[in-house]
C-alpha positions, 0 to 999 in steps of 0.5 A: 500500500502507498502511505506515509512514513519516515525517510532517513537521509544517511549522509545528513544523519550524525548518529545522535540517536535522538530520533530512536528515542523519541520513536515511540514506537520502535521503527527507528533503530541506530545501525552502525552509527546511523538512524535506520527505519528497521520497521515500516510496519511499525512507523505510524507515519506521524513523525514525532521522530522529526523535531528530534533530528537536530540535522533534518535528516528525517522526514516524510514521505509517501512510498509503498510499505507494509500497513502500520501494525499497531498490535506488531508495536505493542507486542515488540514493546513487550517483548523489549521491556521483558528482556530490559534489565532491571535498573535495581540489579541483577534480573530474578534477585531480591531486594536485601535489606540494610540493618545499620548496627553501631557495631564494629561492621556499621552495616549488615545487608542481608 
């Protein structure tokens, strides 16, 4: 199908990385340095990606791809946020408790 979706000019891209953050969505990925549409089911075609280039090197156009799937972006969102580590540690451990004594070892974690 023609609709509209995000177009990455490599050469004006500078590897920043802004506009993979600010896809929501996960269609942009950084590849060897440079922003890559990895997705075209996943791009919505809105562009919340392009204010977030500081060069210009996004923009939008109408081409053939593969219809936007949200429920595709959904179920990759889950997938992604499963293997994410948890920034309190190691995945599967518990959280210890810290006892503060005024013995010699000032804390016991345990």
């Amino acid at each position: 199908m023609i609709r509209k979706i995000v177009s990455i000019n490599e050469e004006r891209c500078n590897g920043c990385g802004l506009c993979a953050s600010a896809c929501h969505e996960g269609a942009i990925a950084m590849v060897n340095g440079k922003a890559k549409l990895i997705r075209d089911d996943y791009c919505d075609g809105l562009g919340d990606c392009l204010p977030a280039c500081p060069t210009g090197a996004i923009s939008i156009i109408e081409r053939e791809a593969a219809a936007y799937d949200e429920q595709a972006v959904l179920a990759g969102q889950a997938a992604k946020a499963s293997t994410e580590q948890s920034p309190h540690g190691c995945p599967g451990s518990m959280a210890r408790a810290c006892l503060l004594y005024t013995s010699p070892s000032p804390r016991d974690c345990s």
